[in-house]
C-alpha positions as CSV (number, residue, x, y, z in Angstrom):
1,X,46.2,-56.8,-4.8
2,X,47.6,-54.7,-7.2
3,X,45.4,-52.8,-9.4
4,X,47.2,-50.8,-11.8
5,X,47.1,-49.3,-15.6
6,X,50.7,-51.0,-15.8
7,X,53.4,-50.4,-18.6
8,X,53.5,-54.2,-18.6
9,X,51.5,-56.4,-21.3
10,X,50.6,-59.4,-21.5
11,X,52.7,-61.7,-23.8
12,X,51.0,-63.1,-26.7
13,X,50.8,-66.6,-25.1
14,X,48.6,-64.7,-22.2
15,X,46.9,-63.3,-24.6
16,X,45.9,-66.4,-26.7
17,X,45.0,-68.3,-23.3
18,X,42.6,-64.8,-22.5
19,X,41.1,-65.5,-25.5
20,X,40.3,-68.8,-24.9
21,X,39.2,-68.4,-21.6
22,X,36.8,-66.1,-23.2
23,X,35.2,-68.5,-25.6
24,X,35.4,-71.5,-22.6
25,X,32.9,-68.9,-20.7
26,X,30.9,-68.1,-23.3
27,X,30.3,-71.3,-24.2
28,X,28.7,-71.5,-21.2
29,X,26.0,-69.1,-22.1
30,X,25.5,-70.8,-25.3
31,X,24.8,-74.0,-24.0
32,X,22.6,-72.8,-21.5
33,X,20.7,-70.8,-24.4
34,X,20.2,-74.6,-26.3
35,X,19.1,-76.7,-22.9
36,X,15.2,-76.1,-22.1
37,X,15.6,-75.6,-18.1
38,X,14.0,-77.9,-15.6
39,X,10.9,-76.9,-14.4
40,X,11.7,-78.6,-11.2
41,X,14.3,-75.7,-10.8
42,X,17.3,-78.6,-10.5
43,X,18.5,-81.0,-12.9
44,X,18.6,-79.7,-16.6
45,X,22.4,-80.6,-17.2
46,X,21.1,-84.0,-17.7
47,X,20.0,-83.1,-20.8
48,X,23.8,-83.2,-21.6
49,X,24.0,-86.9,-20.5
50,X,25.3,-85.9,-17.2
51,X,24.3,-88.2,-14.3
52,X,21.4,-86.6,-11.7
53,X,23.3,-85.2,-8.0
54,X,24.3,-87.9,-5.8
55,X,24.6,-85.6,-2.9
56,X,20.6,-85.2,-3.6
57,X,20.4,-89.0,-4.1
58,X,22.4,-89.8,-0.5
59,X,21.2,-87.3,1.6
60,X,17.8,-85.8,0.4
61,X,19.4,-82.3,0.6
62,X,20.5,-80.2,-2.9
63,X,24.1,-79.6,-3.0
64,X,25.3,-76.3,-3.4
65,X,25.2,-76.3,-7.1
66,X,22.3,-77.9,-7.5
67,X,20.2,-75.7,-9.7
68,X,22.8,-74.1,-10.9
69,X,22.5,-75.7,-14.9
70,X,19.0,-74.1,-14.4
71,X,19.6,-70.4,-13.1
72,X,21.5,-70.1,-16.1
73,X,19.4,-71.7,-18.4
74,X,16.3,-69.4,-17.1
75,X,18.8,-66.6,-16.4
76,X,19.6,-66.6,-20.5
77,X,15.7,-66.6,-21.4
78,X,15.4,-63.2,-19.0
79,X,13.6,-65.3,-16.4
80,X,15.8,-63.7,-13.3
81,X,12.7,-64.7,-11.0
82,X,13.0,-68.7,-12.2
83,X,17.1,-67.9,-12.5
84,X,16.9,-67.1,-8.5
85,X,14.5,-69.6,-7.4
86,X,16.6,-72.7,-9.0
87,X,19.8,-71.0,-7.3
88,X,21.0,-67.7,-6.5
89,X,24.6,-68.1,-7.0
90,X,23.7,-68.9,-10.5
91,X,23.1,-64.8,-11.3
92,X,26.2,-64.3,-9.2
93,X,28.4,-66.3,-11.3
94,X,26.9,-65.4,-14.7
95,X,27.4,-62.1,-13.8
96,X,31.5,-62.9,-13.1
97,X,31.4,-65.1,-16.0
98,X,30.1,-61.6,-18.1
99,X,32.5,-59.5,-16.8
100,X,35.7,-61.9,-17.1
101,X,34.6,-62.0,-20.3
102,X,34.9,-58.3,-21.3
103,X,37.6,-58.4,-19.7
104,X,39.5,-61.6,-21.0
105,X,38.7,-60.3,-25.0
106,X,39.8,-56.4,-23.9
107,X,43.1,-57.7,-22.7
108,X,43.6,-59.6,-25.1
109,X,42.9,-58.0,-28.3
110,X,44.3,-54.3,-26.8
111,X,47.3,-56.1,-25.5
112,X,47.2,-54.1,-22.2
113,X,45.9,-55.2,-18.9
114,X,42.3,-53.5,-17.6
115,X,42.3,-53.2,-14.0
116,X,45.0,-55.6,-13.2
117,X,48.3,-57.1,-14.6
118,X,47.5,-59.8,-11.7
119,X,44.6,-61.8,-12.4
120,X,45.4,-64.9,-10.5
121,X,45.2,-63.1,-7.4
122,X,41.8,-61.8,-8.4
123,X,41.1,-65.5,-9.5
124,X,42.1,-66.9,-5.5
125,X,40.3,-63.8,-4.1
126,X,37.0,-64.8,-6.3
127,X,37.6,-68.3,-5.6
128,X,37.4,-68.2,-2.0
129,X,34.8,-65.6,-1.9
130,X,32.6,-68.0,-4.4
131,X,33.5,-70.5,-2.2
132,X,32.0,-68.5,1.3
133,X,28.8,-67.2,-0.7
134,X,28.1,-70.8,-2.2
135,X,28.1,-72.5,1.6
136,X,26.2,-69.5,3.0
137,X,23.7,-69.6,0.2
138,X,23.5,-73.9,0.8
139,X,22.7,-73.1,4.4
140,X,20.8,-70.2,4.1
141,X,18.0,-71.9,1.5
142,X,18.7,-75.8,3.3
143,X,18.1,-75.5,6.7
């Protein structure tokens, strides 16, 4: 993984795309902010018409994102307590989501890569890692 402070820049297509990527995650902390979460600690993103979890339905067991809609939704209010409880991962990936951010807009707008001039190799690496944590989180708080 190279992590640099490299002479390369990112073209103004990468840069457009960073900046999109930017508003696509941050509308995810907007729309968190406008659902009320579920006090059940699972199920608010059916306030956005979305269909309950059918893993939950078929097997009795939450998934391992189940809750997550919630954590954010509590995690936005500065309820990290209710964020945790509905699903840990949730605090994990907001914080990602907060630092991607930061990093998309700095990128883009200085027109020189922070930290990397390879983020899909970050992206794989945080991927699989999200990945790992999610199952061992599922298993750790199902069984």
């Amino acid at each position: 993984m190279n992590v640099t402070n490299s002479t390369d820049r990112p073209d103004r297509y990468t840069r457009i795309l960073l900046s999109i990527l930017a508003a696509g995650l941050l509308s995810v902390f907007a729309i968190a902010v406008g659902l009320e979460p579920d006090p059940r600690g699972f199920g608010t993103h059916q306030q956005l018409g979305l269909p309950g979890c059918q893993f939950r339905k078929w097997s009795g067991f939450a998934c391992p994102h189940c809750g997550m809609t919630t954590s954010f939704s509590n995690l936005v209010r500065g309820r990290f307590e209710d964020a945790w409880r509905a699903n840990p991962l949730g605090i994990v990936l907001a914080a990602v989501f907060a630092v991607s951010i930061v990093w998309s807009l700095t990128t883009a707008v200085t027109g020189r890569w922070m930290v990397t001039d390879q983020p899909f190799q970050w992206f794989v690496f945080g991927a699989i890692g999200y990945l790992v944590l999610s199952v061992a989180i599922w298993l750790l708080t199902t069984f």
